[in-house]
C-alpha positions as CSV (number, residue, x, y, z in Angstrom):
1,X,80.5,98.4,84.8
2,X,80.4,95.4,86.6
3,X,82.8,95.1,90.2
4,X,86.4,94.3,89.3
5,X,87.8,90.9,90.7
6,X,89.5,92.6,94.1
7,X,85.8,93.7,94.9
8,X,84.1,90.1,94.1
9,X,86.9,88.1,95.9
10,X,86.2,90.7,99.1
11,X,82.7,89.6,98.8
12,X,83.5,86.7,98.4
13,X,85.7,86.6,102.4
14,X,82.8,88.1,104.2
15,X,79.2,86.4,105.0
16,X,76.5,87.8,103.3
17,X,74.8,88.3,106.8
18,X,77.8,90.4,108.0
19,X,77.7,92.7,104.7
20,X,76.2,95.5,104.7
21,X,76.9,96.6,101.3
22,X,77.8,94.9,98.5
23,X,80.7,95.7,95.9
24,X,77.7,96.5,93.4
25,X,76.3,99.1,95.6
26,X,80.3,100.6,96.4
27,X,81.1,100.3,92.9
28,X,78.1,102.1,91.7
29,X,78.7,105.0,94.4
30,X,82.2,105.4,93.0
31,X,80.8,105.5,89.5
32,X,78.1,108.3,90.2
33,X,80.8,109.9,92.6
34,X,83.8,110.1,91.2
35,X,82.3,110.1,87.4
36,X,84.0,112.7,85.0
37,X,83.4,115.9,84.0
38,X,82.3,116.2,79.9
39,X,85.5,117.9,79.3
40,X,87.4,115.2,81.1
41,X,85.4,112.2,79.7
42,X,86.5,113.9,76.3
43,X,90.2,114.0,76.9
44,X,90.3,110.6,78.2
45,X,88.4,109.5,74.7
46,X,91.3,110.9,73.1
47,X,94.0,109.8,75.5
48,X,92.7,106.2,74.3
49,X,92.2,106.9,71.0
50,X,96.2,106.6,71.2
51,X,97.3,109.0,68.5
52,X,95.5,112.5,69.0
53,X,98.7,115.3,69.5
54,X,99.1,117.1,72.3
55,X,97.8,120.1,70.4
56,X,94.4,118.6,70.0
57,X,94.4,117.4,73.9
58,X,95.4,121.4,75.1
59,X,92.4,122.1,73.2
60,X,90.7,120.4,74.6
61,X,91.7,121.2,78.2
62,X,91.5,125.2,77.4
63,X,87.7,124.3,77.6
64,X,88.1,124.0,81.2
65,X,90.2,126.9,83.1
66,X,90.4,125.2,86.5
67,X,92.3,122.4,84.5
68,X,94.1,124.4,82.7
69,X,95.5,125.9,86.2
70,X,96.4,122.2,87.2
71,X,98.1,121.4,84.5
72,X,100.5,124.6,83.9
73,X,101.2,124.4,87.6
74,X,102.6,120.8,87.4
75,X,104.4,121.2,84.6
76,X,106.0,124.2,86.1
77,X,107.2,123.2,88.8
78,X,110.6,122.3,90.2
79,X,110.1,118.6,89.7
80,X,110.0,119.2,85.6
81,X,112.6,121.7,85.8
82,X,112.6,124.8,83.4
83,X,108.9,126.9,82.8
84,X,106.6,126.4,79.8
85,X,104.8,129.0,78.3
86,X,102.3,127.0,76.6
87,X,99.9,124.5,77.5
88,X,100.4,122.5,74.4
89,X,104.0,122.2,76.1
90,X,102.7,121.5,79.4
91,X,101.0,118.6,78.0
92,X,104.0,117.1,76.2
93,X,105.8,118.0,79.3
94,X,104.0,116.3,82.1
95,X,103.2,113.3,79.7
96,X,99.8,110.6,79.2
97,X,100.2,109.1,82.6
98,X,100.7,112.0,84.4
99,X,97.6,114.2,83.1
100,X,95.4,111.3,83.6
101,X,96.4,111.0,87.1
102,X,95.9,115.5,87.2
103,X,92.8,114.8,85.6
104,X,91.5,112.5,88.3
105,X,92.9,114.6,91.2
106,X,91.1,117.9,90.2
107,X,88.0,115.7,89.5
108,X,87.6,114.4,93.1
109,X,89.2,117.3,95.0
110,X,85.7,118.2,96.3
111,X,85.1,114.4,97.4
112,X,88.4,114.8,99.8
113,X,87.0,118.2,101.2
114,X,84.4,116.5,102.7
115,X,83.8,115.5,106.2
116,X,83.9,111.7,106.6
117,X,82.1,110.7,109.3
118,X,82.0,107.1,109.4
119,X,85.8,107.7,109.5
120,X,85.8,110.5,112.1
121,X,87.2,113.0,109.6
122,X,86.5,116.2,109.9
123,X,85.9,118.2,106.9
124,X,89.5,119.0,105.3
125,X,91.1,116.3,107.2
126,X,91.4,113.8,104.3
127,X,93.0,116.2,102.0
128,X,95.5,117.3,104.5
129,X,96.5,114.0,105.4
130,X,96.4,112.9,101.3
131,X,98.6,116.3,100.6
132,X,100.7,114.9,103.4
133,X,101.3,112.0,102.2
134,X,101.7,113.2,98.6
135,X,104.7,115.5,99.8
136,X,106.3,112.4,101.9
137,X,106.3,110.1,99.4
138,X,107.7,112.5,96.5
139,X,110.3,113.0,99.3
140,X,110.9,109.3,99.3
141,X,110.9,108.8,95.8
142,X,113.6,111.7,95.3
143,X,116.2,109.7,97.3
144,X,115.8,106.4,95.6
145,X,114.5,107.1,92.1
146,X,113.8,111.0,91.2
147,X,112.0,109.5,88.1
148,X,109.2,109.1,89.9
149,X,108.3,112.2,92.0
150,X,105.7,112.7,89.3
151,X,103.7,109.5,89.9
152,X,104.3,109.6,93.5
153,X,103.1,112.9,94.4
154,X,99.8,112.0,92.4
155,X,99.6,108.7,94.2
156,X,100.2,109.6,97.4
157,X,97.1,112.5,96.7
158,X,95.0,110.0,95.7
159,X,95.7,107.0,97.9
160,X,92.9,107.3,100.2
161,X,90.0,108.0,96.9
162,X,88.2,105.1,98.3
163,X,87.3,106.6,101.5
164,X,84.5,109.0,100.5
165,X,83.3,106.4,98.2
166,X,82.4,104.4,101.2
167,X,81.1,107.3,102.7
168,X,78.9,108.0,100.4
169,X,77.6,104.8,99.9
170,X,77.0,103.8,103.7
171,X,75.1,107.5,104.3
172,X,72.2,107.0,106.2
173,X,72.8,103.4,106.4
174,X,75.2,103.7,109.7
175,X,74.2,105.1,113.4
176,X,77.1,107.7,114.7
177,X,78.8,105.1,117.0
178,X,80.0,103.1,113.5
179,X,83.0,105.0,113.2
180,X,86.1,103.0,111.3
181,X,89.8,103.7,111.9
182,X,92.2,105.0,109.9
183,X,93.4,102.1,108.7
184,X,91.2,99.1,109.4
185,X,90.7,97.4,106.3
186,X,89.8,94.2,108.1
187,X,86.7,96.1,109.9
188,X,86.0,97.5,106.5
189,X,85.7,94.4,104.9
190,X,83.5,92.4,107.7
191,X,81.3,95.6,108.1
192,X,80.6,96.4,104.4
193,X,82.3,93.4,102.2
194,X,84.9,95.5,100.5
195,X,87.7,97.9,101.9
196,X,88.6,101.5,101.0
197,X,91.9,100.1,98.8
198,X,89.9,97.9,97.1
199,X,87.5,100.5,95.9
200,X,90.3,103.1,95.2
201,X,92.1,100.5,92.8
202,X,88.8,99.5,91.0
203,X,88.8,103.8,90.4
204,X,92.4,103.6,88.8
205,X,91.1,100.9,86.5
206,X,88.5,102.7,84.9
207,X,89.7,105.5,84.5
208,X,92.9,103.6,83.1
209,X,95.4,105.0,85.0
210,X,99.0,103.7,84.9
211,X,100.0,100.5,86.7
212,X,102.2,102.0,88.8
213,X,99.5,104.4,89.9
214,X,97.0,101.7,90.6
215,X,99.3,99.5,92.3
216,X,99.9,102.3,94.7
217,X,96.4,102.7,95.3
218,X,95.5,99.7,95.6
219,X,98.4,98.6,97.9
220,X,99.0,101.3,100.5
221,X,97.6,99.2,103.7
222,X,99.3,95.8,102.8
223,X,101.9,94.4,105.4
224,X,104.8,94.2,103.0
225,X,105.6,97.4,100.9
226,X,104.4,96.7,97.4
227,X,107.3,95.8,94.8
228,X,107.2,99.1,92.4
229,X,109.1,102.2,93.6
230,X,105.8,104.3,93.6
231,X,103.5,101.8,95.4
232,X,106.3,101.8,98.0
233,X,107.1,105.3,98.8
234,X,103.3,105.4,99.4
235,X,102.6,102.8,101.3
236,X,106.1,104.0,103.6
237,X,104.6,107.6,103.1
238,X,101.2,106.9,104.5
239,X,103.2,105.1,107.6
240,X,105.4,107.8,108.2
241,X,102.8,110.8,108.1
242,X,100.5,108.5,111.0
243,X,103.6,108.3,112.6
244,X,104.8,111.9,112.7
245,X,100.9,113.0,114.1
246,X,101.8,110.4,117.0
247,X,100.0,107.1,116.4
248,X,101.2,104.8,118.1
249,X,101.2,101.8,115.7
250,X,102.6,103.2,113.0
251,X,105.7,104.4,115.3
252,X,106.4,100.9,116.0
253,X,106.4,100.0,112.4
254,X,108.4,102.6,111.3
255,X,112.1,101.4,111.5
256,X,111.3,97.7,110.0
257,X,109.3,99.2,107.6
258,X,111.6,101.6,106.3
259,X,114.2,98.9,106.2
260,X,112.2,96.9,104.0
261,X,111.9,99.3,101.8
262,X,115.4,99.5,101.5
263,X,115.9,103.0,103.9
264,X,118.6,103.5,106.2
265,X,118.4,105.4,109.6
266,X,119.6,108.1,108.3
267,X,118.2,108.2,105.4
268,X,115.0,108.0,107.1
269,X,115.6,110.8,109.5
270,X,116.1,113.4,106.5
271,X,112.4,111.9,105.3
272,X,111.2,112.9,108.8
273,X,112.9,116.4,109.2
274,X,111.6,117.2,105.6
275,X,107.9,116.6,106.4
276,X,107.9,117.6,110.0
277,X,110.5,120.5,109.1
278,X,107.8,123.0,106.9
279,X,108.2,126.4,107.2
280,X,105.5,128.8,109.4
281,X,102.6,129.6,106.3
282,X,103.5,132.3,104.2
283,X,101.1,135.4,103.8
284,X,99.3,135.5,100.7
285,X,100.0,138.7,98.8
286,X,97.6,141.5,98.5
287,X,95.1,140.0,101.2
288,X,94.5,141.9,104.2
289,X,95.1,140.7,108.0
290,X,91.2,139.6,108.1
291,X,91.0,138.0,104.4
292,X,94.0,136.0,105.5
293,X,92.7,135.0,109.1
294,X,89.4,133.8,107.4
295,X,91.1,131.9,104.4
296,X,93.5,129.9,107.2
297,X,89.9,129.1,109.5
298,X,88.5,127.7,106.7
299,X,91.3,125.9,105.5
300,X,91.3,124.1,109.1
301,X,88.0,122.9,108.3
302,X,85.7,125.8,109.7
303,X,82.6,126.9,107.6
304,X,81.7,130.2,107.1
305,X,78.8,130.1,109.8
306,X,81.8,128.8,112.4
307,X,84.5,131.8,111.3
308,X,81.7,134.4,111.5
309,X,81.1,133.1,115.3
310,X,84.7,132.6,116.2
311,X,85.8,135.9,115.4
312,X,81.8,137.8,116.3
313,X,80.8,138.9,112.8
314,X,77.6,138.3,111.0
315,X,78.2,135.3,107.8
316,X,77.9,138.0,105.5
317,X,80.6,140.3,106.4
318,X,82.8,136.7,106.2
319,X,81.5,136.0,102.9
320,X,82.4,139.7,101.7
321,X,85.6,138.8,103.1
322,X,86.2,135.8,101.0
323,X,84.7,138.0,97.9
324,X,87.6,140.3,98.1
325,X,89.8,136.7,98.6
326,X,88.6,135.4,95.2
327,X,88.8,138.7,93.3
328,X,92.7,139.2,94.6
329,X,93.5,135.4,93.5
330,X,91.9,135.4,90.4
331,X,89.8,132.0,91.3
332,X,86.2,131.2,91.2
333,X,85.3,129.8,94.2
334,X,86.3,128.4,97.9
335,X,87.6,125.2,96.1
336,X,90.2,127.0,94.0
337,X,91.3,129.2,96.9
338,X,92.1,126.7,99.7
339,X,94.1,124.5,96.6
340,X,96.2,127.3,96.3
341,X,96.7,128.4,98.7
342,X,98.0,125.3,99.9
343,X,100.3,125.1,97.0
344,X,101.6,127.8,97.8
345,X,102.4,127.6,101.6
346,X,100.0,130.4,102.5
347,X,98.0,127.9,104.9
């Protein structure tokens, strides 16, 4: 597929000499990267195919379980009010525009694992700061326009997509001292011709997610909040998350950016308290003292190798550990575990 016209107009701003990769190469990282699964790729076939019911699309999605898991636990939640019991109703439930948004998150939750170092991320730190900004934006959303605490809690999870694209593409291509800030999207686009938004609303194009969705994407670094409700509460999210973990830049923003977004002082105080305001981790039932110490290292970012050091152990006995972890969940791997355990406040 060839770069959309945000990618070719950021070529276009930067001299070929100064690019160091071009929206071809970006775009085809994101298409290898953040490609579908077959099961996925077959839902979204039906999704555009416009009249498939839902009963054919839970079918579908029964074909994966890790889905399935996604989808039931969205649409039983407290933003959709009472349970479900089916996931033919979970998919009527949460809607088109919502599942294709769950679809893409569960997709690329192992691209926001990932260390990111021509960010300076640590592996984890992407997620946590996209589940932070997820939370903060739904939070936003709620006190304006509760419609949307859907779209904006998948937004504000997928906001940054765009950033392990770029990593991915510029592997091996970058010495260690090319690190990028958080939010630089001018450096991005004079080092590699293109920017991290860029890239992340190109994603929400094809895979044809709602305009509200890809607006928000596509929008969070601009200098004046985006006009729809979603874009805004994530572009204000992002701002306020950076802000609560003390940078500097985004504190000075804060105020006249929360008044253009329509937010009050006080208003914007009960944001604050509510993301900086979380309750101590719960302990996950059934799992011993150890099994939870070792979940919560690696959900900090540790590996196995690390937690086996840090608490003078062998990696196999940690591994056992996180054998008895997966058994007493009922999940399949470290991927599923950390996801929910974070859903559930146990890290």
């Amino acid at each position: 597929m060839p770069p959309t016209d945000s990618l070719a107009t950021a070529e276009r701003r930067t001299p070929p000499g100064d690019r160091l990769l071009s929206p071809e190469a970006v775009t085809g990282a994101a298409e290898r990267l953040a490609a579908p699964s077959p099961v996925v790729s077959g839902i979204l076939r039906t999704l555009d195919e416009g009249t498939a019911p839902a009963r054919a699309v839970s079918s579908q999605l029964a074909a994966s379980p890790e889905l399935t898991v996604h989808v039931l636990r969205l649409a039983n939640s407290a933003m959709f009010g009472q349970r479900v019991d089916s996931l033919e109703r979970a998919v009527v439930r949460i809607g088109e525009r919502t599942l294709r948004a769950v679809l893409l998150a569960a997709s690329t939750y192992r691209l926001m694992e990932g260390p990111l170092p021509i960010y300076g991320l640590p592996r984890l730190a992407l997620f946590r700061h996209s589940s932070e900004v997820a939370e903060t934006a739904q939070t936003i959303v709620r006190g304006q326009s509760g419609a949307y605490q859907g779209q904006a809690y998948l937004a504000g999870l997928l906001h940054d997509i765009g950033k392990p694209i770029i990593a991915a593409a510029t592997a091996g291509r970058l010495g260690p001292e090319a690190v990028l800030a958080r939010g630089d999207i001018r450096a991005e686009r004079e080092l590699l011709g293109t920017d991290h938004a860029q890239v992340a609303g190109w994603i929400a194009t094809r895979w044809s997610l709602a305009p509200d969705l890809a607006e928000a994407l596509q929008h969070h670094h601009d200098e004046d909040p985006p006009a729809h409700p979603v874009a805004r509460a994530v572009w204000l999210g992002d701002l306020v998350v950076w802000a609560g973990n003390g940078d500097d830049d985004a504190m000075l923003r804060l105020p006249d950016a929360a008044q253009a977004c329509g937010i009050g002082i006080d208003a914007m105080e009960q944001v604050l308290a509510a993301t900086q305001g979380a309750e101590a981790p719960r302990r996950p039932p059934g799992l011993t003292d150890r099994e939870t110490q070792v979940l919560r290292m690696l959900a900090e970012g540790r590996t196995a190798k690390q937690v086996a050091h840090e608490l003078g152990c062998s990696p196999s006995t940690i591994h056992n550990h996180l054998h008895h972890v997966y058994r007493k969940l009922d999940v399949s791997g470290q991927s599923q575990a950390l996801l929910l355990a974070r859903e559930r406040g146990w890290v």
